[in-house]
MDTraj code that builds the backbone (N, CA, C; nanometers):
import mdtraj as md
import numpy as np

residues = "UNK UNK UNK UNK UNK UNK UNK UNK UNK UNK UNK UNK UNK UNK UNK UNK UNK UNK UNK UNK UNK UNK UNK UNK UNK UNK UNK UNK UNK UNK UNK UNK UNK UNK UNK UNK UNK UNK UNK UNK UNK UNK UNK UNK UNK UNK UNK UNK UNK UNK UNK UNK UNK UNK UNK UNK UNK UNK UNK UNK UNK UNK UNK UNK UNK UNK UNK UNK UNK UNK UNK UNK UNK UNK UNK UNK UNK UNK UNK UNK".split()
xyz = np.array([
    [0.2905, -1.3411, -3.3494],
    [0.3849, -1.4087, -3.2632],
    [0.5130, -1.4338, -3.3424],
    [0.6212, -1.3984, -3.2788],
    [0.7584, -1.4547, -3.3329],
    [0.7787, -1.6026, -3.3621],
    [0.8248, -1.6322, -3.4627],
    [0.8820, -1.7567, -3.4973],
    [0.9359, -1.8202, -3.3684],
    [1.0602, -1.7683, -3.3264],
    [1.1082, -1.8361, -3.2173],
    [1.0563, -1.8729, -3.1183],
    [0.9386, -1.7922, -3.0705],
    [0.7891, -1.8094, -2.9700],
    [0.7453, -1.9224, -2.9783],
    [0.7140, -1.9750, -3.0784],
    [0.6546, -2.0575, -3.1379],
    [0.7194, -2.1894, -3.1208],
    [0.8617, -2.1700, -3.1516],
    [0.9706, -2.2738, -3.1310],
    [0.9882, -2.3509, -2.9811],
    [0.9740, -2.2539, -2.9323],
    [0.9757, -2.2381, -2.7455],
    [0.8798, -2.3075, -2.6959],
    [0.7891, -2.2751, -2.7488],
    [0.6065, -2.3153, -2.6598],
    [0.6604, -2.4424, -2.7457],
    [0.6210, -2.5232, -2.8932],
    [0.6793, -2.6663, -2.9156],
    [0.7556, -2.7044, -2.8229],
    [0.8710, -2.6775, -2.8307],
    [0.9269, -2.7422, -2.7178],
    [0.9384, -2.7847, -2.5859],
    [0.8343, -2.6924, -2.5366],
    [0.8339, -2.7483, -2.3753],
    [0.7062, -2.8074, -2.3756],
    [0.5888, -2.7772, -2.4709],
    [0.5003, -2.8313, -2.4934],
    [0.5022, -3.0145, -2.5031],
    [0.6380, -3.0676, -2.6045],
    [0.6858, -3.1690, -2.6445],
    [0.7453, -3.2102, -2.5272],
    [0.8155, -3.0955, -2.4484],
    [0.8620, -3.1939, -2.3077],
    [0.7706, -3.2525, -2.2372],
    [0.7024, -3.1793, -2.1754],
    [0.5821, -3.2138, -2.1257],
    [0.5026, -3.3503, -2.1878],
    [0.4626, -3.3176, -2.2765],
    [0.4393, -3.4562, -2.3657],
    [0.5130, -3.5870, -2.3290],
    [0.7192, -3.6059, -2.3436],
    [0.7831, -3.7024, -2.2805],
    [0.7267, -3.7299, -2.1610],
    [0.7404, -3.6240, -2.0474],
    [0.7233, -3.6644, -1.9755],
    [0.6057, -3.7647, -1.8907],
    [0.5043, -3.6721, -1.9300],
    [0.3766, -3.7539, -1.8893],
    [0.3594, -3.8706, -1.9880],
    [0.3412, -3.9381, -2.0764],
    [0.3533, -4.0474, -2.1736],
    [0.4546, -4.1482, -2.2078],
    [0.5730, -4.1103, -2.1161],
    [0.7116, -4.2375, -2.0808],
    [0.6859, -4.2815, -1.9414],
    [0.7094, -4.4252, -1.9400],
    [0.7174, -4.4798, -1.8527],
    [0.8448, -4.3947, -1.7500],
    [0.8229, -4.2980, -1.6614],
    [0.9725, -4.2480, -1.5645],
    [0.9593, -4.2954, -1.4292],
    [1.1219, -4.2915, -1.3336],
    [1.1010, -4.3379, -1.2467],
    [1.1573, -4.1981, -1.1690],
    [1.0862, -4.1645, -1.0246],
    [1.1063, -4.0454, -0.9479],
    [1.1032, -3.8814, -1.0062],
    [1.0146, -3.9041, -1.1087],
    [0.9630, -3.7493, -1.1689],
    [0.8643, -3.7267, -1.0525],
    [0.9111, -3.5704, -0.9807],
    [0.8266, -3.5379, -0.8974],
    [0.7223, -3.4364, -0.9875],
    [0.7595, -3.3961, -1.0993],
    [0.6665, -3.3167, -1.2302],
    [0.6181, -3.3830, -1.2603],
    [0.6177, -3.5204, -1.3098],
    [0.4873, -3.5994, -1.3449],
    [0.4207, -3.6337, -1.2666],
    [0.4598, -3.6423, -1.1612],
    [0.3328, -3.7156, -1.0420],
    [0.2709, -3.5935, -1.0006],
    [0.2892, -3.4790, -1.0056],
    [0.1803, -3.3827, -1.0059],
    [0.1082, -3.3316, -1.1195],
    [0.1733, -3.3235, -1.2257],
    [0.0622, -3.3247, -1.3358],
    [-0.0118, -3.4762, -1.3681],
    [0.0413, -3.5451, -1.3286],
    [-0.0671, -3.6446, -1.3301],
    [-0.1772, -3.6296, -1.2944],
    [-0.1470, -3.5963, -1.1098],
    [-0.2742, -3.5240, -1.0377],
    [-0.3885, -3.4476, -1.0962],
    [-0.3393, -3.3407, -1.1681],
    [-0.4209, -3.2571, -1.2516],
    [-0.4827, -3.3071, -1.3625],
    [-0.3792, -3.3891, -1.4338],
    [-0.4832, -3.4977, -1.5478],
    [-0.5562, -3.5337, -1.5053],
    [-0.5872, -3.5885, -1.3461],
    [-0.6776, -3.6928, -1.3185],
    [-0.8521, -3.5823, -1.3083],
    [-0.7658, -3.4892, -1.2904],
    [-0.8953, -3.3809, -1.2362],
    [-0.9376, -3.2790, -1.3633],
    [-0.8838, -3.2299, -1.4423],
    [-0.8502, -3.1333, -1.5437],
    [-0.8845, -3.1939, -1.6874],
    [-0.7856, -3.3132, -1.7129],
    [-0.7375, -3.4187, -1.8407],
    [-0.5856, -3.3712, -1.8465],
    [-0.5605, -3.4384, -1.9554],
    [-0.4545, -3.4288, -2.0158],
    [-0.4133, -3.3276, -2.0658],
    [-0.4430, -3.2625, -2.1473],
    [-0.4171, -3.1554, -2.2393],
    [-0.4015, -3.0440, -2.1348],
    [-0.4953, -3.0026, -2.0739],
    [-0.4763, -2.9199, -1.9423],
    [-0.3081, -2.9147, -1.9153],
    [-0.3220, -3.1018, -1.8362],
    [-0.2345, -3.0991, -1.7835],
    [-0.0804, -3.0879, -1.8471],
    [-0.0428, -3.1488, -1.9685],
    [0.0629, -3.0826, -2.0440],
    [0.0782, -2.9681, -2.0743],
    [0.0088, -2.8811, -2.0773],
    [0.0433, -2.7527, -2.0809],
    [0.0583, -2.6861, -1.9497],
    [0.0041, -2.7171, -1.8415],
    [0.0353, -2.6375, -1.7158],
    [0.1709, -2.7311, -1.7021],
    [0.2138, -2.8687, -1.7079],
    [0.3531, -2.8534, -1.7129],
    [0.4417, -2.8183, -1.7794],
    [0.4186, -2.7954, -1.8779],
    [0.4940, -2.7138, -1.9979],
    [0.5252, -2.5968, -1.9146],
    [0.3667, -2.5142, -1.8987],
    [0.4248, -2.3730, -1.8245],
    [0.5184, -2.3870, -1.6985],
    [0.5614, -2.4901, -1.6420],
    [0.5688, -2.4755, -1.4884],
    [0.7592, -2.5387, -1.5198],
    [0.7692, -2.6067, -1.6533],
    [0.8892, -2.6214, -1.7182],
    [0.9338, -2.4657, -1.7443],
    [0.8516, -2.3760, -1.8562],
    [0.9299, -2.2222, -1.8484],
    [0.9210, -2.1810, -1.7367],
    [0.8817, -2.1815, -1.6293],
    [0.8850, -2.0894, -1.5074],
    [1.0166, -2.1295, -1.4183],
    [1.0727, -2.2463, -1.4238],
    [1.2045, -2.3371, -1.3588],
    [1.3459, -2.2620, -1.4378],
    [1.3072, -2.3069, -1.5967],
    [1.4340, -2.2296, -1.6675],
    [1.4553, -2.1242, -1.6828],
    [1.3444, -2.0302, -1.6565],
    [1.3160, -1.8798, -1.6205],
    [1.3804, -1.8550, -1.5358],
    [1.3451, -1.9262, -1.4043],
    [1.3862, -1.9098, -1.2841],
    [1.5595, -1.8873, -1.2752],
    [1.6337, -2.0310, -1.3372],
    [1.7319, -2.1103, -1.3241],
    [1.8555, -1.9562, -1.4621],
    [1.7580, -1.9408, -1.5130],
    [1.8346, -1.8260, -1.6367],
    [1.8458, -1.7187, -1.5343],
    [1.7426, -1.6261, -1.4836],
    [1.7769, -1.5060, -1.4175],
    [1.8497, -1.5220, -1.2942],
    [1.8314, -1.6453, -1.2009],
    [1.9543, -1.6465, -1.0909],
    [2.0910, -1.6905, -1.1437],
    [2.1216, -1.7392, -1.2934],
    [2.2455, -1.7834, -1.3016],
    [2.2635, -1.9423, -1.2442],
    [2.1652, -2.0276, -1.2006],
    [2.1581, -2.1344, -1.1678],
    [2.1900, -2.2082, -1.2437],
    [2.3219, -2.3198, -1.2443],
    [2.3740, -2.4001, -1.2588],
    [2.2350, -2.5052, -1.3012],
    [2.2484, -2.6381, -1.3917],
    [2.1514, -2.7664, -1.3511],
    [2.2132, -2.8113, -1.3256],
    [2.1943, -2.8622, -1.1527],
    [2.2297, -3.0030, -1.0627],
    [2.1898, -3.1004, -1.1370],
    [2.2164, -3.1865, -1.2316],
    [2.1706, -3.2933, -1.2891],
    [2.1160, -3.3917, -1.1964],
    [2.2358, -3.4207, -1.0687],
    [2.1240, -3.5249, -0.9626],
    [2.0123, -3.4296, -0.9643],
    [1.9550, -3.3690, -0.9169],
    [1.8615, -3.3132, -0.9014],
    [1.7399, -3.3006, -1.0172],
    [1.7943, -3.2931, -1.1410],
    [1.7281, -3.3032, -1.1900],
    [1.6870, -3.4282, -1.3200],
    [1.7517, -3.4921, -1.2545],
    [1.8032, -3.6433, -1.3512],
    [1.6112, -3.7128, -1.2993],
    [1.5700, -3.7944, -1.4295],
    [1.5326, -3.8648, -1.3596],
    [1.4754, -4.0097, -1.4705],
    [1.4968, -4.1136, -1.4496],
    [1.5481, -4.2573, -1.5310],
    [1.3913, -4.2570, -1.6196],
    [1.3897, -4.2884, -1.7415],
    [1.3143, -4.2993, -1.8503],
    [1.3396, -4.4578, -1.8227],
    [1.2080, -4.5568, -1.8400],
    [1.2249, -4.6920, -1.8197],
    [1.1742, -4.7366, -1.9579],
    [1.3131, -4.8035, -2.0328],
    [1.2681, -4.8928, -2.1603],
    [1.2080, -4.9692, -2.1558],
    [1.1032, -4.9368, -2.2454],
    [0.9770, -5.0655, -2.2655],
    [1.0226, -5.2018, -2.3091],
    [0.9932, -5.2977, -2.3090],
    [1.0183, -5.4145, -2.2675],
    [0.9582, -5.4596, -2.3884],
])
top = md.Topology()
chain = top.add_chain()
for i, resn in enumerate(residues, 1):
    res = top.add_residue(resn, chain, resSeq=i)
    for name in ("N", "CA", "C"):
        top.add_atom(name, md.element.get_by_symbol(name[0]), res)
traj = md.Trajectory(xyz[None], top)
């Protein structure tokens, strides 16, 4: 495997990770991998969102798609 491969999968791997393990408010990606944690676990489930993260920027790279930030914004809530 290429170095940079490697770099790639960390990283969305690690997104995935934020996401499911921060308190967020209106992630429609975490509330479905949640789903799957509940049925699957965890680990499962960070990696099928990981994959489902490359399949968006995949997506968003070959049409030339702009990120709508509203769209894809969504509030990380500081712990208290």
């Amino acid at each position: 495997m290429h170095q940079c491969h490697a770099g790639v999968r960390t990283a969305l791997y690690e997104a995935a990770n934020v996401i499911l393990t921060r308190p967020v408010k209106g992630a429609s990606l975490k509330s479905w991998a949640m789903k799957l944690a509940r049925r699957a676990g965890m680990k499962k489930a960070k990696g099928a969102l990981a994959r489902r993260l490359a399949v968006i920027l995949h997506r968003m790279w070959v049409d030339g798609t702009p990120l709508d930030a509203n769209k894809a914004a969504f509030t990380v809530v500081a712990a208290a």
